[in-house]
Structures are given as structure tokens and as C-alpha cells.
VEXTORSE-288194 format. One line per field, with one value per residue (C-alpha): x, y, z; residue number from 1. Coordinates in steps of 0.02 Angstrom, whole numbers, plus 50000, padded with zeros to 5 digits. Layout:
east = (X,...)
north = (Y,...)
up = (Z,...)
num = (NUM,...)
//
This chain:
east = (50386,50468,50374,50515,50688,50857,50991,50955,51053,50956,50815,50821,50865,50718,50602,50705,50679,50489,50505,50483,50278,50320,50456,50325,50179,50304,50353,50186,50124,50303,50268,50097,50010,49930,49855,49819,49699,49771,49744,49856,49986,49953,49962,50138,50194,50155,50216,50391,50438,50436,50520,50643,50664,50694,50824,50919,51046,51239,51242,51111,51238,51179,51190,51065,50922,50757,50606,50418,50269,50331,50209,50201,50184,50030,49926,49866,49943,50082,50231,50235,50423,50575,50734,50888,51053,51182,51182,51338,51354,51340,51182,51065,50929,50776,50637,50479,50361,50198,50151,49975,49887,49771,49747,49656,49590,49485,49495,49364,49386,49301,49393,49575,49690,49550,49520,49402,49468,49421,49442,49366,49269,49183,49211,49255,49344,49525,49690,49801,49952,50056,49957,49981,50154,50188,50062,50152,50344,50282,50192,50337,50463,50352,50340,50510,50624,50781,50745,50728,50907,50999,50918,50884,50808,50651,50582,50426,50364,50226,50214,50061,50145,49986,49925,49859,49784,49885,49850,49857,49809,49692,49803,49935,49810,49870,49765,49883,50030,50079,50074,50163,50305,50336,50306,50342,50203,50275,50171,50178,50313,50414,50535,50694,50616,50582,50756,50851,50744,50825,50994,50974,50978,51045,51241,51308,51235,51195,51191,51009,51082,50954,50819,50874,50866,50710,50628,50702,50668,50577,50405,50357,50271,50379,50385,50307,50171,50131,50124,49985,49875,49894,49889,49736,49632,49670,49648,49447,49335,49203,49326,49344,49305,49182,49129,49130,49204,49354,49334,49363,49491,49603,49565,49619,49751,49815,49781,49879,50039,50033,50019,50164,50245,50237,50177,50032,49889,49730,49564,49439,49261,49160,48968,48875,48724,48691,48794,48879,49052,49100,49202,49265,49341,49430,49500,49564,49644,49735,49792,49879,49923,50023,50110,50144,50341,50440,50276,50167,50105,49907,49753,49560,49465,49274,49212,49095,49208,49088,49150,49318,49318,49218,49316,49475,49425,49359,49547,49633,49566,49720,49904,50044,49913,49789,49885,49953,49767,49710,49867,49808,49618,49590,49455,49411,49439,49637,49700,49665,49867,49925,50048,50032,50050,50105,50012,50040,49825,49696,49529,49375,49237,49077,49130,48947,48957,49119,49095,49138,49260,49318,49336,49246,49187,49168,49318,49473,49516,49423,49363,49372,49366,49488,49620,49575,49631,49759,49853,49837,49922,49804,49624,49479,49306,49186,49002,48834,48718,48573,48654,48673,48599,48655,48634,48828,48871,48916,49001,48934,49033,49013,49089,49217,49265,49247,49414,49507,49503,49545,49699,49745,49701,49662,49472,49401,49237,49154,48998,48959,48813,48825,48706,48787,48653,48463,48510,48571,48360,48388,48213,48196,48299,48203,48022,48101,48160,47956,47894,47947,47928,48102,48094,47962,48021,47973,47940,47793,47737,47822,47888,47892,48043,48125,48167,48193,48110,48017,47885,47789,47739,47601,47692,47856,47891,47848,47968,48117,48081,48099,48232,48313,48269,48376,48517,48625,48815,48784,48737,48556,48532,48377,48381,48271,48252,48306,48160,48199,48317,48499,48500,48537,48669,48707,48786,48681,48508,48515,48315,48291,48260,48289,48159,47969,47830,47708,47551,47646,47764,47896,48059,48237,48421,48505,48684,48782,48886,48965,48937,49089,49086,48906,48864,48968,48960,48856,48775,48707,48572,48478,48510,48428,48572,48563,48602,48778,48809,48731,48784,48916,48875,48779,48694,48597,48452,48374,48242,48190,48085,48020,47979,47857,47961,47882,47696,47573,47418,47314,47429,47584,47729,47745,47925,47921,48099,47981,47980,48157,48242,48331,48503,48497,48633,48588,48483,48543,48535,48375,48267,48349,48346,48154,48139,48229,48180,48058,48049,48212,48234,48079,48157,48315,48233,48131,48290,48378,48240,48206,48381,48384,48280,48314,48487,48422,48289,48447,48567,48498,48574,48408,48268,48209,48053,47965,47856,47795,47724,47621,47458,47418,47599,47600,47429,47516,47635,47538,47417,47573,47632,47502,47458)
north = (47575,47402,47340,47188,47208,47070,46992,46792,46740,46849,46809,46632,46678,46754,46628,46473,46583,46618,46800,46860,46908,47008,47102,47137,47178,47275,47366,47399,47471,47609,47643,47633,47629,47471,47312,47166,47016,46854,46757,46878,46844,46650,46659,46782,46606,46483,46580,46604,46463,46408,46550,46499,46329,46403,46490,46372,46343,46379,46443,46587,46705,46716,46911,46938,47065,47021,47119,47078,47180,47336,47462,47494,47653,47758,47627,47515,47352,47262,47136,47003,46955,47010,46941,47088,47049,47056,46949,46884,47018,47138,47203,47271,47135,47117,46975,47011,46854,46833,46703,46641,46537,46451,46259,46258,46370,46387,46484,46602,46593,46741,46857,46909,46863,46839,46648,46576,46528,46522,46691,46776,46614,46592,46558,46739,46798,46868,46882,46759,46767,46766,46942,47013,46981,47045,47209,47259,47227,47350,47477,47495,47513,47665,47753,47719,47830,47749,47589,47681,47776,47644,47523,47387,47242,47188,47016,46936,46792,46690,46536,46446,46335,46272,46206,46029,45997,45871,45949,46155,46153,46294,46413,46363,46363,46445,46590,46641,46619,46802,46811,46664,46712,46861,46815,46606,46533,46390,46262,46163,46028,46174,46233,46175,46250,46423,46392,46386,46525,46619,46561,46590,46797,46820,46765,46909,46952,47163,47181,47272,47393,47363,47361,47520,47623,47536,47594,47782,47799,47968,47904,47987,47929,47889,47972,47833,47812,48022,48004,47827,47916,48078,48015,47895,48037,48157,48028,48023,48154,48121,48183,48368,48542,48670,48822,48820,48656,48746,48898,48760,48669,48804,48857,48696,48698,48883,48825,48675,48770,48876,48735,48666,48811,48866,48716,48760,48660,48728,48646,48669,48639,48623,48603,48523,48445,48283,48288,48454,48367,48341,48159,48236,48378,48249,48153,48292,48346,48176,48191,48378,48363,48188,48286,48425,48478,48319,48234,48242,48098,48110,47989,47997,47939,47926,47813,47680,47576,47569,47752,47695,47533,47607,47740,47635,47517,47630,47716,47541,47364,47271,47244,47386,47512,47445,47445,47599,47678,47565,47628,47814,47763,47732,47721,47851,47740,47725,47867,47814,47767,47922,48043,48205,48282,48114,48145,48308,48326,48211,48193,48188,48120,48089,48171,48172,48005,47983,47911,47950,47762,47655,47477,47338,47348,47539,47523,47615,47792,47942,48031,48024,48203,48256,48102,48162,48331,48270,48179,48292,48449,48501,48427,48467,48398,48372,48353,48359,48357,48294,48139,48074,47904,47810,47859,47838,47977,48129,48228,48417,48579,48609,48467,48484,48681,48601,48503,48604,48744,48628,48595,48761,48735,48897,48860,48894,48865,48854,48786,48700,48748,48686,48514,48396,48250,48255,48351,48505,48544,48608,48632,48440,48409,48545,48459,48299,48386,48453,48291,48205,48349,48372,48552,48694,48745,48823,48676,48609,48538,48457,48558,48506,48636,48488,48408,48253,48090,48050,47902,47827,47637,47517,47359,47340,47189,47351,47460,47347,47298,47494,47504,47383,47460,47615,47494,47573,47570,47493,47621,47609,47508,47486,47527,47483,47569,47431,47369,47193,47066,47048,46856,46761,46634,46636,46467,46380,46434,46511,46521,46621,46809,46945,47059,46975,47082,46958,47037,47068,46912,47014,46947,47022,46994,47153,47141,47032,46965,47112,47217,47350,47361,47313,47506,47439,47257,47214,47066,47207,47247,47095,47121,47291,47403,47494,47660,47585,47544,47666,47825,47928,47872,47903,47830,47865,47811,47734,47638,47660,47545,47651,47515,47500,47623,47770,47792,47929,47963,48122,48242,48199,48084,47940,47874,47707,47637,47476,47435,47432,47253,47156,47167,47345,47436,47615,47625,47504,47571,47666,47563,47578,47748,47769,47696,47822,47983,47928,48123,48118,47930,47978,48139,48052,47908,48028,48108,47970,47878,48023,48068,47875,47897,48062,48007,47841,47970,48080,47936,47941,48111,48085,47997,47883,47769,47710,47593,47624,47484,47624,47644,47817,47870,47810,47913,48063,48040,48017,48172,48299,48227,48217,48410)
up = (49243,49308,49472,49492,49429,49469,49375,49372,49519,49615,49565,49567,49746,49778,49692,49818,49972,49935,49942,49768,49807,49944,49848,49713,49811,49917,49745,49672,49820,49842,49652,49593,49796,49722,49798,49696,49718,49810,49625,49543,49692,49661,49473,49505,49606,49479,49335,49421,49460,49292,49215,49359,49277,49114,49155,49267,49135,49134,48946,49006,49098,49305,49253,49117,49180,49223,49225,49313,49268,49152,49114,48938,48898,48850,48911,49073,48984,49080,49024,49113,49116,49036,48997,48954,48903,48730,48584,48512,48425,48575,48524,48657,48671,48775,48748,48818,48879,48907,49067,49029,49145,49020,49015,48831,48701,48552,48404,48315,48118,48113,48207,48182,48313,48436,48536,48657,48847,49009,49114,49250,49295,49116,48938,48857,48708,48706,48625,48546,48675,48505,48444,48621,48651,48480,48475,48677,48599,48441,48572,48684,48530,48467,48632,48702,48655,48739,48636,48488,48499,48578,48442,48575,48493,48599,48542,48594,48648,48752,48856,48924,49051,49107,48936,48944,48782,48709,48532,48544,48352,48375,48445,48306,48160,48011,48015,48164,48083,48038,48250,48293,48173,48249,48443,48453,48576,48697,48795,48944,48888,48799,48913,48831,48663,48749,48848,48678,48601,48746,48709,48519,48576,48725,48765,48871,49047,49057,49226,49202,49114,48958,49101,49147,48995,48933,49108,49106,48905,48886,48813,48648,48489,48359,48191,48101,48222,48227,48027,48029,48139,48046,47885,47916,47991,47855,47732,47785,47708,47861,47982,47869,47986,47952,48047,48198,48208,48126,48278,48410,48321,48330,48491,48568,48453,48521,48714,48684,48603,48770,48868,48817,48799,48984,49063,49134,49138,49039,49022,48877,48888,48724,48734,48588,48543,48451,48249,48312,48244,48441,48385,48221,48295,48423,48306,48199,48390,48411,48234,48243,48440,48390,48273,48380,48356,48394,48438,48604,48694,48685,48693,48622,48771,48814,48956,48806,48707,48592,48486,48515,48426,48284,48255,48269,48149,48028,48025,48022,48013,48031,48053,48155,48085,48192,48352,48315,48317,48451,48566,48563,48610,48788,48920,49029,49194,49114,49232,49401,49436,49287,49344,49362,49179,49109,48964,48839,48783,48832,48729,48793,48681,48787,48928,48998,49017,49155,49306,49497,49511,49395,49359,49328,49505,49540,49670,49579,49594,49651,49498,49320,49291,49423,49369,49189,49223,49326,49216,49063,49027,48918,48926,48822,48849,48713,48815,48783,48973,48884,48846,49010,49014,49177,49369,49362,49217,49312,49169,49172,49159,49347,49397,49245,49312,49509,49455,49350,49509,49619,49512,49471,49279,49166,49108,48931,48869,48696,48599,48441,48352,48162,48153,48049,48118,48068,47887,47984,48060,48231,48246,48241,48393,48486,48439,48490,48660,48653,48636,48761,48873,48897,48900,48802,48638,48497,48380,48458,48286,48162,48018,47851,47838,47953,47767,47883,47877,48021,48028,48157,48117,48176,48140,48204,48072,47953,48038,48018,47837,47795,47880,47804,47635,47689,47734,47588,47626,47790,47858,47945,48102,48236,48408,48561,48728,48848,48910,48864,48959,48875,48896,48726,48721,48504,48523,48641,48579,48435,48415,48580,48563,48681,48610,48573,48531,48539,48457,48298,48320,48311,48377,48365,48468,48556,48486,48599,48484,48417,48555,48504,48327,48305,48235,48081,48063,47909,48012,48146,48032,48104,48276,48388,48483,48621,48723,48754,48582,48490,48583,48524,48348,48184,48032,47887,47967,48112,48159,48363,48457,48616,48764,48911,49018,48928,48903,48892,49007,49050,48936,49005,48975,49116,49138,49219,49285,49346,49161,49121,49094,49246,49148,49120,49233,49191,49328,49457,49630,49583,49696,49845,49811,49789,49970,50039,49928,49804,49714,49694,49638,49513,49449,49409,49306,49204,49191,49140,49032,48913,48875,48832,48699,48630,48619,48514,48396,48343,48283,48110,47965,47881,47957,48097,48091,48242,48330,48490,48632,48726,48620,48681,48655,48490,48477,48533,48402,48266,48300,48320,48178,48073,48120)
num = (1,2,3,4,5,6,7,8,9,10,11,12,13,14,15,16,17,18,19,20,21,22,23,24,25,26,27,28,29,30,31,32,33,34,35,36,37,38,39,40,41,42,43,44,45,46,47,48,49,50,51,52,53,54,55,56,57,58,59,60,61,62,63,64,65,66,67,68,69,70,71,72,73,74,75,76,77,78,79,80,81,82,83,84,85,86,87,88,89,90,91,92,93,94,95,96,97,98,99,100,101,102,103,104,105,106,107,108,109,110,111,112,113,114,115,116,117,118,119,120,121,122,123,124,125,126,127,128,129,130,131,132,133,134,135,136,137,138,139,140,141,142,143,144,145,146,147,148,149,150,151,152,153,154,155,156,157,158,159,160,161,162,163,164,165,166,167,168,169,170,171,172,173,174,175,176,177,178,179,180,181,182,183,184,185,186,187,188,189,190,191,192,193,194,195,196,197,198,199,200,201,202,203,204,205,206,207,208,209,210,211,212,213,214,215,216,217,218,219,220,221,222,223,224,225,226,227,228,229,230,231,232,233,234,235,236,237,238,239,240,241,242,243,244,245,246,247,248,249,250,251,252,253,254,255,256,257,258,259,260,261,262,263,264,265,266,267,268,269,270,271,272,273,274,275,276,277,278,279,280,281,282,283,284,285,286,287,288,289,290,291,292,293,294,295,296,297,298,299,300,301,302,303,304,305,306,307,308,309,310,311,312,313,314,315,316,317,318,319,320,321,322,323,324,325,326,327,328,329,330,331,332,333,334,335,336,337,338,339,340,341,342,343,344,345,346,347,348,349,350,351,352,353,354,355,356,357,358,359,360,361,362,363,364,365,366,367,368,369,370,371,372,373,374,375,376,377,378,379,380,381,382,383,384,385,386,387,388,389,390,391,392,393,394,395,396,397,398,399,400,401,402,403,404,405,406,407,408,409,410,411,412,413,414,415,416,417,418,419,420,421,422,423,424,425,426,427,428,429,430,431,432,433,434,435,436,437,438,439,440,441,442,443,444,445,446,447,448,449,450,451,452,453,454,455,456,457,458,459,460,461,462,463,464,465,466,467,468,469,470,471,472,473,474,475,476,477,478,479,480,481,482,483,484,485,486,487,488,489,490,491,492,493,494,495,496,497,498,499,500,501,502,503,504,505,506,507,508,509,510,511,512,513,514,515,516,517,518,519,520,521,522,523,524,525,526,527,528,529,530,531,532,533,534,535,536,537,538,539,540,541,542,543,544,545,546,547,548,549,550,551,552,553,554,555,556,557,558,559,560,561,562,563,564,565,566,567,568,569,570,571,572,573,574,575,576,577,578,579,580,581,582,583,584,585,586,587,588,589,590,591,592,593,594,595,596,597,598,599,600,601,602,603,604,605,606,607,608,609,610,611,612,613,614,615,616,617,618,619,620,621,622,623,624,625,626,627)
//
């Protein structure tokens, strides 16, 4: 979707007669009922005006297109600005540019194609403009299909008009180059170099004809991008179906066919446990439903970025693979502005943990579930109650069925039983939900039939060492209930730890550095995750320190919200709430608080170790244990 469309003369026009905001704002709230921030409209301004002097030039043709904010498709990514017209050769051409407001930048040897700048009032890492421009003009040649028939040559590019370093040598450091080659970067005193980059492909005005078939294109994946995601997901003998895994595949796969058969909508609800195969089976879903006759438009989505990026980057770690895999993974807050059945399936990994709004901000949209359901044709949600961890997740198969009846969608249901996690024991997940008093189950003891390794440690120092001993393949990590404050700046202080356990001087980081790949960073093994970045993911084993927000007195288990760190958002709102209803503000914690940590004591396939702050707790432990 194009927000702003012209031809130059009329848009120069609008730029001299200082009308072109209100024409966009005007646009994106008749086509997407949108309202943007006053420093987007200020940034549009600046921006514009210099793409205006770019293309005040006689040899560009006063009737070449030009395009503000298109929506590429399958995602919530926009272009910037567009230039349409014909080469000398009359082919159909269309360069794509990226307007960055950026003044300097750093680079990060360490990461591919990512920099440091300033955004959103701080220092934070991003994109090379050079690797964005180039990953939107391969995204929107793979979904388009309109540029794909008509073979319309799109051609990135990106310029930082603002740029005052006098030497940009980070941003053109060699380690960018593959980038840069495909998607030139230009800087403040570039205009005549990005003017004649312009000229190079574009001698004949279109009229916005281009513009028009790019924006009516019917969007579906291409062949080569159904085949990389197939191929990569078959390729992986972790992602192979069993049982009932295998039951469920091929019921979504059935509901589907009918879906887009008769166009109905149809929801499917599967319940599952923890290392029930819930994320395999999705991904083996994206990978067939891609595929699906001439290819359907579909998306893997859960609401922590966390599972995405892991799974992602375990398929592909680089190069049009990558963005490929990355273009079919979204967020769940992606769909507040989606169309009604824009999307063929939609993938629901997590879905206990959605949320009422979205946005950075908790201001967009209505509901995830209902926007979910709305833009989907077919919708399946993979969910697990237990596993809600925030006073925000609202995913549950009431609210799920609430939706789909509202929208007139044919409801199925199913379960997963097989255990994949915790070597298959079943009866080690109930004694876990026993101990912490999460509900009464059979397995109050523990079993040596379990054939699991469980261990409760003194010495946390202890704790970590053994863990690290089981860090074969990568593929243990520790964990800590977040009772301690997120706070560590790597660069600035590098000897300050987040976590201090100051009897044992014990000290450890949470992961802040790697917060969404840290489950499979090598370096992670020296730093503790979290709920956030743990969740939704598994390992060999696991080593799980349980805070001050859990103890145990008189018999019972004591949840204590008081105890939970200053950073931590899971619960925010929870003390205003206790003023007002403190049994319900209580239940909810406890709520909240143990599903934390039986979440975190299920991550690992065959053990978990653990060290406890709460002596009596750790007492408890022990003496079930031990009997």
C-alpha cells in the first residue's frame, strides 16, 4: 500500500506550497485510520525537501512517479520514498530509498550488518541503512507478484542527509561491503552523487504507472522463497513429527485446504504442555502452508521475539536466506492495521502469552487475538495456560473461542500429549506442578522412574560449574527468577553484576547483551536468562536459580511480588492493584510467580540443577527429594 503517490512536478508542488504533511497524514488516516507522532511529521518535512532538491534537475523527466511510505508486504516495514520511471532501455524501473535522519554512526564488528546510532532518545543498535534498503527491495520482489511478471527492476538505495561526520568510515567499512554494493549509501554532501545514481536508471517519466502495478501486485511468496523455507525446515531433523504431533499436523493441514477452498474462516486451538512439540509442529505448518498450491501468504508469530530469532537463525544465519526466514516470522502486535483475511494461515506459537494492545506503549489496536483471527483465514493457536507469566498475557482458549464467535470462525480444538522435554517423564512435570503447589497430583515424590536429573545445590558457584560441565554442543544455559535489577551497562562497567549472592560471592549478568539469541550464543553460558528469554525454548540442561519472591513457611509456599526486581515488567501495575483488591492482586502474583518458575524448571530434555535463596524452601526440596 502507497500512503503518498505524484509524478515530480507535482510533487515538487506540493513540497513549495507546504502541503505535502497534510496530504500524507490526510492519506494514512483514509487508508490505514492512522495518526502519527508530530516527529515523524517533522522528520517527513526535513527528509522532503531534500529529496526535492535531488530531483530538481531537467535530465530527471517532471513525470517520473514518486512514492512516500509503501507498505511492504507481509510485514509492518515501510519504504520511505520511491522513485518509478523507464530506463533507456524501456525497462520498468523503480529505486527504492531509504531517508535516515542520523547525524553519525558506529559500527559493531561483531554483528553482521548491525551499527550503533542514536534513536528513540539513546544510543541503540540497528541496521545498516545499506542492509535495510537492500533486505525491503528483496522482500517486496518475493511477495509482489506484479513486479515479478512485469520484471520491474527495483533498486535500492539509502541517504542520510543529516550525516555530519566528516569521515562516515564506519558505516562504509569493508565488512559492509556486500550491502553497500547492492544498495549505494549517500551522505549529507551527496546529492549530485545520489542525483546521478538516479539518472544512471531512470530516463523516461511513467506517469505512475510502475507505482501503480507495484501497489495493486497480488502479494504471494515467490517460488524460490516457498522452496528456502521449505527446504531449510525439512532439512532439520529437530523439527521431524511423531504421534500426535503428526495427528495435529494434518488436522491443520485438512482445516486449512477447506479454508481456502471455501473461504471460510476456521480457527484451531491446540493445547500442550511444556516439550509437547507445540514450535515444531509450527514450523513444519509454515513450511507445508508456504507451499500450499501456488503458494499462500502465511507468518510464524508469537508475542516474545526471543523463539523467533532463535528459530530464525537456527534455519538461516545469513544472506537472502536469512531475510527470507526472517520475512515469514512476525510479532504478535503486527496485525493491529491487517485486513480482513489478508493473510492465508497465521501461526501462533505462545499464544498464552498475547496481549490486550500492542506497541511499545500498550496504545495500538484492540486485541491481539481478535486482530489475529481477524486477519487470518486460517489461524491455529499453539498454547499452554500454565505458561502465562505477565499480568498482561491474556491468551486462554476462552478468550481464543470469545473471538473466533464473534467473527463467525468454525472452531476446532486438540491436545498434545507426547513429552519430548524432561526425557519424555510426565510424572516430572506433575511433581514439579506438586511442588510448588500449583495444583495436587499424583507425583507427590520424586520418582526414580523420572530417569531425569534433578539436583538441588548449596552453592550456587557449585551449581554453575556443573552446569557448565553439561555445556556440550551449546546446549545448557542458567536461568534466574527475576528477582534481581536488569541494570548493567557491558561497556561502561564491565565489573558490575546484576545478580550478587553475597554469602557465596556469587556474581553473574542477566543477558543484556544478547538479549534475542542469547538461548544460542556460545558466550550466554556466562551470563543468567530469564522468563523472557528462556520461554518458548529448550536445552539439554538447565541450571535455575529460584529468588526471594518464593519462600516456604508453615507448610506452604509464600509468593512474594514485594521481592521481585524494580525492572521487572511482568508484574507492573500489581501494586496499584493490591490497594484496591489485595485477594485478587495476591492471587494473580502467586499466579503469575509460580508459572515463572515452572516454566524456567522444564527448559532442560534431561536435567535441571538448582540453588535456592529461601533456606526452608531449599529444605523442602531436599527432604521430598531425598524421600
Amino acid at each position: 500500500m502507497i500512503i503518498y503517490e505524484a509524478i515530480k512536478s507535482e510533487f515538487k508542488e506540493d513540497i513549495f506550497n507546504s502541503v505535502i504533511e497534510e496530504r500524507i497524514l490526510s492519506n494514512l488516516k483514509q487508508k490505514l485510520n492512522k495518526n502519527v507522532a508530530p516527529n515523524e511529521i517533522r522528520s517527513w518535512t526535513n527528509s522532503l525537501i531534500h529529496m526535492k532538491e535531488v530531483l530538481d534537475d531537467a535530465s530527471i523527466p517532471d513525470n517520473v512517479g514518486v512514492a512516500i511510505e509503501y507498505k511492504i508486504p507481509n510485514t509492518s516495514k515501510r519504504v520511505d520514498f520511491i522513485v518509478s520511471g523507464y530506463s533507456d532501455s524501456h525497462k520498468p524501473t523503480a529505486l527504492i530509498i531509504e531517508l535516515k535522519q542520523w547525524e553519525s554512526a558506529t559500527k559493531i564488528t561483531s554483528k553482521d550488518g548491525i551499527v550503533e546510532t542514536y534513536l528513540n532518545q539513546s544510543i541503540r543498535e540497528t541496521t545498516h541503512p545499506s542492509y535495510q534498503a537492500w533486505t525491503y527491495a528483496t522482500l517486496i520482489k518475493e511477495y509482489n507478484e506484479n513486479i515479478r511478471h512485469d520484471d520491474i527492476e527495483i533498486i535500492p538505495s539509502a541517504f542520510l542527509h543529516n550525516y555530519k561526520q566528516e569521515d562516515p568510515e564506519d558505516l562504509l567499512d569493508l565488512q559492509f561491503k556486500k550491502y553497500i554494493d547492492s544498495a549505494p549509501v549517500f551522505f549529507k554532501h551527496d546529492k549530485q552523487k545520489l542525483r546521478e545514481f538516479i539518472k544512471k536508471y531512470i530516463h523516461i517519466g511513467d506517469n505512475k504507472e510502475i507505482l501503480y502495478r507495484i501497489d495493486h501486485g497480488v502479494i504471494r511468496p515467490s517460488k524460490s522463497l516457498q522452496d528456502v523455507v521449505s527446504k531449510l525446515v525439512e532439512g532439520h531433523e529437530e523439527f521431524k513429527l511423531i504421534d500426535d504431533q503428526k495427528i495435529v499436523f494434518e488436522q491443520a493441514l485438512s482445516l486449512a485446504s477447506k479454508s481456502f477452498s471455501d473461504n471460510k474462516k476456521r480457527v484451531l486451538i491446540v493445547e500442550g504442555g511444556p516439550g509437547t512439540g507445540k514450535s515444531v509442529l509450527a514450523l513444519n505448518l509454515l513450511s507445508k502452508l508456504i507451499k500450499y498450491d501456488q503458494g499462500k501468504l502465511v507468518q510464524y508469530v508469537t508475542k516474545n521475539s526471543a523463539p523467533r530469532n532463535v528459530f530464525s537463525q537456527k534455519l538461516a544465519n545469513s544472506g537472502k536466506k536469512k531475510v527470507f526466514i526472517k520475512s515469514t516470522f512476525n510479532g504478535s502486535g503486527s496485525f493491529t492495521d491487517a485486513e480482513v483475511n489478508q493473510f492465508d494461515a497465521l501461526i501462533v506459537d505462545e499464544a498464552h502469552r498475547l496481549n490486550a494492545k500492542s506497541g511499545m506503549f500498550q496504545n495500538l489496536g484492540e486485541n491481539q487475538i481478535k486482530e489475529i483471527i481477524r486477519a487470518g483465514l486460517f489461524s491455529i493457536f499453539f498454547i499452554d495456560e500454565d505458561q502465562k507469566v505477565t499480568l498482561k498475557d491474556i491468551g486462554s482458549t476462552e478468550e481464543i473461542r470469545k473471538w473466533a464467535s464473534y467473527l463467525n470462525a468454525e472452531v476446532h480444538e486438540n491436545k498434545l500429549e507426547s513429552q519430548f522435554r524432561c526425557n519424555g517423564s510426565d510424572g516430572y512435570l506433575a511433581w514439579i506442578d506438586s511442588m510448588l503447589q500449583i495444583r495436587e497430583t499424583a507425583n507427590e515424590t520424586f520418582d526414580s522412574d523420572f530417569d531425569y536429573d534433578f539436583r538441588i545445590f548449596d552453592d550456587p558457584n557449585e551449581m554453575r560449574e556443573a552446569i557448565k560441565a553439561k555445556n556440550h554442543n551449546n546446549k545448557a544455559r542458567i536461568v534466574a527468577g527475576y528477582c534481581w535489577d536488569w541494570y548493567k551497562d557491558y561497556k561502561n562497567n564491565p565489573d558490575y553484576y546484576d545478580i550478587e549472592i553475597k554469602e557465596h560471592d556469587f556474581r553473574m549478568s542477566w543477558n543484556l547483551g544478547n538479549h534475542d539469541t542469547w538461548a544460542i550464543n556460545p558466550e550466554s553460558i556466562e551470563q543468567a536468562g530469564c522468563i523472557h528469554t528462556s520461554q518458548g525454548l529448550e536445552f539439554d540442561y538447565v541450571g535455575v536459580i529460584i529468588g526471594d519472591d518464593i519462600r516456604f513457611e508453615n507448610g506452604k509456599f509464600i509468593t512474594d511480588f514485594t521481592k521481585r526486581a524494580k525492572t521487572d515488567q511482568s508484574l507492573k501495575g500489581i501494586k496499584s492493584l493490591y490497594k484496591k483488591d489485595p485477594d485478587k492482586a495476591l492471587k494473580l502474583a502467586d499466579e503469575i510467580i509460580k508459572n515463572t518458575y515452572r516454566t524456567l524448571l522444564t527448559r532442560g530434555q534431561k536435567g535441571c540443577y538448582v540453588y535456592i535463596t529461601d533456606s526452608n524452601l531449599k529444605h523442602f526440596f531436599r527432604e521430598i527429594l531425598n524421600s
